[in-house]
DODRENGU-111946 format. One line per 5 residues: number of its first residue (from 1); their letters; for each residue x, y, z of C-alpha. Coordinates in steps of 0.02 Angstrom, whole numbers, plus 50000, padded with zeros to 5 digits. Layout:
N
NUM	a	X,Y,Z | ... $
//
This chain:
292
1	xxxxx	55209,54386,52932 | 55174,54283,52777 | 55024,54289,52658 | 54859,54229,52728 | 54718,54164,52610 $
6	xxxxx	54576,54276,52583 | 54402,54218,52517 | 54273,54286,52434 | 54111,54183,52368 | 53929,54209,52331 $
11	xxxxx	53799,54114,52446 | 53706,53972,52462 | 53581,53937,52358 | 53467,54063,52314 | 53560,54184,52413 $
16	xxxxx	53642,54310,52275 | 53742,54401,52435 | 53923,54430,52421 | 54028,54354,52577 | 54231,54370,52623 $
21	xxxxx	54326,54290,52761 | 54507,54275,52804 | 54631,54156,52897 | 54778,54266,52975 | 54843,54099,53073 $
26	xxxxx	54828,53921,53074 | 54700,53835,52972 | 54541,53943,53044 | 54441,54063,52957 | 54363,54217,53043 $
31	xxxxx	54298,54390,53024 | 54138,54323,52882 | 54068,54466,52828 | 53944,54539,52679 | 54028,54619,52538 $
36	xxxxx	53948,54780,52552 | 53793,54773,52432 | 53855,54697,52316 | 53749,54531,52242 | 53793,54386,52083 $
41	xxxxx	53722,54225,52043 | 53888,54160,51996 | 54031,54145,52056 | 54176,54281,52088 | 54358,54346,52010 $
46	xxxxx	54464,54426,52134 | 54677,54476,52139 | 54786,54579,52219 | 54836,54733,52130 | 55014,54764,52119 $
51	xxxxx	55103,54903,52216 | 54963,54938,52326 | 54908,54790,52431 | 54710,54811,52370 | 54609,54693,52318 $
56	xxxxx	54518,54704,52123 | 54354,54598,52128 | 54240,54555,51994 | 54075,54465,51952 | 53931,54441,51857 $
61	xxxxx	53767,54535,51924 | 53631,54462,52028 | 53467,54368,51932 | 53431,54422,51760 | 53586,54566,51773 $
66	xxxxx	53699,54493,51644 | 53826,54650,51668 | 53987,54635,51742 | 54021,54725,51865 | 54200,54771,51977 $
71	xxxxx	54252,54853,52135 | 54404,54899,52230 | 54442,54823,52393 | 54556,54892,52546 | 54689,54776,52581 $
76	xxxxx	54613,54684,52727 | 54439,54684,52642 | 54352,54770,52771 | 54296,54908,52645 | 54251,54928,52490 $
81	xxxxx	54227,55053,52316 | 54055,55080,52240 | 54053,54928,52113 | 54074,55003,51922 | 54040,54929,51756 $
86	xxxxx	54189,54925,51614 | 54171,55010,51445 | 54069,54971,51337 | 53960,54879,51494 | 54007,54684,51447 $
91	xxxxx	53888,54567,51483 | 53922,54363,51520 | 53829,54224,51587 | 53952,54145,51726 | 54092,54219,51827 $
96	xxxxx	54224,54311,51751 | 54429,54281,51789 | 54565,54390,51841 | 54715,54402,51816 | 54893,54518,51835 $
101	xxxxx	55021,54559,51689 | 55183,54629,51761 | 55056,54790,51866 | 54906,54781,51750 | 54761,54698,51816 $
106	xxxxx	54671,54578,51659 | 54485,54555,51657 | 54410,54408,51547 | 54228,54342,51515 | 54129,54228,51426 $
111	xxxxx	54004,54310,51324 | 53823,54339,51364 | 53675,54219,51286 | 53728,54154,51123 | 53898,54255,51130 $
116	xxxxx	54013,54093,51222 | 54199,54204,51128 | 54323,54238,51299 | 54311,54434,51285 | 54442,54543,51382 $
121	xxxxx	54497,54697,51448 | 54652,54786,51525 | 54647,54891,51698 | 54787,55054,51662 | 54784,55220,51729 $
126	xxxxx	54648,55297,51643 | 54526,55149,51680 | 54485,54973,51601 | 54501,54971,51387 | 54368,54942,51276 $
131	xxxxx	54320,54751,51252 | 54390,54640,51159 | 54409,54464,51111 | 54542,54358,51135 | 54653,54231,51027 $
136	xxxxx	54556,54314,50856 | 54380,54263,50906 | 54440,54085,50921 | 54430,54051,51099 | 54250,54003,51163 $
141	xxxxx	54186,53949,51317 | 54014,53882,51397 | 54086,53944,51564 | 54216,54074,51627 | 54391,54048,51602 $
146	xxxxx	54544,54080,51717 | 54709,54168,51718 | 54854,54181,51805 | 55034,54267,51763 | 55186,54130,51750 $
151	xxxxx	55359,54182,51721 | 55319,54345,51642 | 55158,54301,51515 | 54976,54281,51573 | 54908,54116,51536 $
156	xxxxx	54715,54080,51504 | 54629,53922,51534 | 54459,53876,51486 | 54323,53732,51454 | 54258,53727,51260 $
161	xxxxx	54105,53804,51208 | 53926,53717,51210 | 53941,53516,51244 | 54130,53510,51208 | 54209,53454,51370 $
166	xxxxx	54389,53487,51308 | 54513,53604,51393 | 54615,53734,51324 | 54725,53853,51342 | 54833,54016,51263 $
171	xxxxx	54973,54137,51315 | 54950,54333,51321 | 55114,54431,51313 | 55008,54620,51340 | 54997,54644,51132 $
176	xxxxx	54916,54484,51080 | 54846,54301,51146 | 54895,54157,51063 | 54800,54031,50962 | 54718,53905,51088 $
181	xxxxx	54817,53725,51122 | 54693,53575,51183 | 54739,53501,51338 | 54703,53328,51373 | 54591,53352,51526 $
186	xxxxx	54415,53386,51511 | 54271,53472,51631 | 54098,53514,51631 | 54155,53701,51724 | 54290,53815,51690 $
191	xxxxx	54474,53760,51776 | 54597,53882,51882 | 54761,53945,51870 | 54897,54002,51971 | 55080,54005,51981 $
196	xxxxx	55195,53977,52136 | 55343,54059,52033 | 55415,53904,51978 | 55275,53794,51878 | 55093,53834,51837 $
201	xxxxx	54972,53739,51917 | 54802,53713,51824 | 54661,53628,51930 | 54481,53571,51865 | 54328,53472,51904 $
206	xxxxx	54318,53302,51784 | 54219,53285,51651 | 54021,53211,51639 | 53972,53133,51815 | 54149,53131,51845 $
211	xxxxx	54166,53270,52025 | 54352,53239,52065 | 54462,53380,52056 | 54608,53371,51950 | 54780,53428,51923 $
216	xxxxx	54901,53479,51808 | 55091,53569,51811 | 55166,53675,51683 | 55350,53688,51679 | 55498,53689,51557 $
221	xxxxx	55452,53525,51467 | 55272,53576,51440 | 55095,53502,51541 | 55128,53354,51670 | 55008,53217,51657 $
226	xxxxx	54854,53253,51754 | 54840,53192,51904 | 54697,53213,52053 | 54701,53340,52141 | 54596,53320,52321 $
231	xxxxx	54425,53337,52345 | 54262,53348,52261 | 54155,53446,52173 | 53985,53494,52078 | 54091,53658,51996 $
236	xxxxx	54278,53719,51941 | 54407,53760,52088 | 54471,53909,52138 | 54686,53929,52165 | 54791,54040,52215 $
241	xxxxx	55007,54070,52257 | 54992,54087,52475 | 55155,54109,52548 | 55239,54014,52411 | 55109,53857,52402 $
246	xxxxx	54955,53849,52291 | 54801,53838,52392 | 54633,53789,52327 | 54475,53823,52361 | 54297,53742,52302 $
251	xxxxx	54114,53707,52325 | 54068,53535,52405 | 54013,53412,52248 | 53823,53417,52248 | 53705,53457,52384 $
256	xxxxx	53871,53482,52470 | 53859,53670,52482 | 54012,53699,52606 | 54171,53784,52551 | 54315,53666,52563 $
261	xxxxx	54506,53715,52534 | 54687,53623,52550 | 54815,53743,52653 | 54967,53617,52618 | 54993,53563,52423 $
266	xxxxx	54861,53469,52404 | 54880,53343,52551 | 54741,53372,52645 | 54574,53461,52658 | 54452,53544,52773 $
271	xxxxx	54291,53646,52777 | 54325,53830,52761 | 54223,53842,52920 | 54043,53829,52997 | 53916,53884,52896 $
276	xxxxx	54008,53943,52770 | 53947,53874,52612 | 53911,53931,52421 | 53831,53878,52268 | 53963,53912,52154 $
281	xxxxx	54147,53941,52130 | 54240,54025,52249 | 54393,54156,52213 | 54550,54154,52345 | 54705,54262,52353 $
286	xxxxx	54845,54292,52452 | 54837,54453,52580 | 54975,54504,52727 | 54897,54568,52868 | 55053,54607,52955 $
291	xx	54992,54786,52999 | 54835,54739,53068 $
//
């Protein structure tokens, strides 16, 4: 059975509840359910961990919690670990990104309050490392960034810091990042990554009024020219490799509150399903659920 998409996104509005729900077939969703206790204002991180077929989620807490916090996930997402806080208890004001280097899950944040430098930290076997920040201090972000692995290097996207619109982006081999590029596109959110194996794909709401989602692939020969994407939206995208095709998710663009994704390349869209709506960004990843 190939990978299904599995979502995971805070509620509506004022609700700060955690929410999951899965497609095994088709374009349907099913099986919504509360993420155990678990609560953010923002939105949500989530990947697969390598080797084991779990799921690693992460998010900022609920109202005035600025601390991140992380859980484990079984496979199917029908249970879940006590959420835990990283050394050193990092703090951030938007949603956090994920990411995998070669079996090492990658946590990165934006700072909390004042702090907008892209922190990070590394998941081995003895628990996540201490904090620290990435690119020399030089990368720094109003919003969350996002990372994906491409051809054997983690790659980090993110929106400048305070009013600067710009996008950029580094390279993390597991010793150091890189010194942040400018891209050409710009956003008032933090973009998405993922890779399908072959190119990168980086995805992002435009810039001032500007709600069309965007596109971007990186291959050989550097960044494509940016192109749109499908779909609207008040907030950044979520996207993730499912069975070999990048599939985005997002948030309606404004008072639109329902979740909206693109099972086929971009080419078309639908709602996620009834009632099933959020406030914020959305995180999606690829499960099997072949032994269900």
């Amino acid at each position: 059975m190939p990978d299904r998409p599995f979502v995971i996104w805070k509620g509506h509005g004022a609700d700060q509840g955690i929410y999951s729900a899965r497609c095994d077939q088709g374009t349907e969703f099913h099986d919504v359910r509360k993420v155990s206790w678990f609560a953010s204002s923002r939105g949500l991180a989530a990947v697969v961990v390598p080797g084991g077929n779990g799921i690693r989620a992460a998010w900022r807490g609920a109202g005035d919690d600025s601390r991140l916090w992380t859980a484990a996930g079984h496979f199917t997402g029908d249970s879940w670990d006590d959420q835990a806080l990283p050394p050193d208890v990092p703090r951030t004001e938007d949603r956090p990104a994920l990411g995998v280097l070669g079996t090492q899950p990658v946590l990165a944040w934006r700072g909390a309050g004042a702090d907008e430098h892209i922190w990070y930290s590394v998941l081995g076997p003895h628990g996540w490392t201490p904090q620290q920040v990435t690119s020399d201090g030089t990368a720094s972000s109003s919003h969350g960034p996002a990372l994906a692995e491409h051809k054997g290097r983690l790659f980090m996207a993110w929106k400048g810091s305070g009013g600067n619109q710009n996008l950029y982006w580094c390279v993390y081999d597991g010793y150091s990042w890189t010194q942040p590029t400018a891209f050409p596109g710009g956003s008032t959110h933090g973009p998405a990554l993922a890779s399908n194996g072959f190119t990168l794909t980086m995805a992002w709401k435009g810039s001032g009024n500007d709600d069309s989602l965007w596109r971007a692939a990186y291959g050989d020969n550097g960044w494509s020219a940016q192109r749109l994407a499908i779909g609207r939206s008040s907030h950044g995208p979520a996207l993730s490799r499912v069975d070999n095709r990048i599939t985005m998710v997002w948030k309606g663009a404004g008072g639109d509150e329902r979740l909206w994704w693109t099972p086929d390349n971009f080419a078309s869209q639908r709602p996620l399903g009834d009632g099933l709506t959020t406030s914020d960004t959305p995180a999606v990843i690829p499960l099997n659920f072949s032994d269900l």
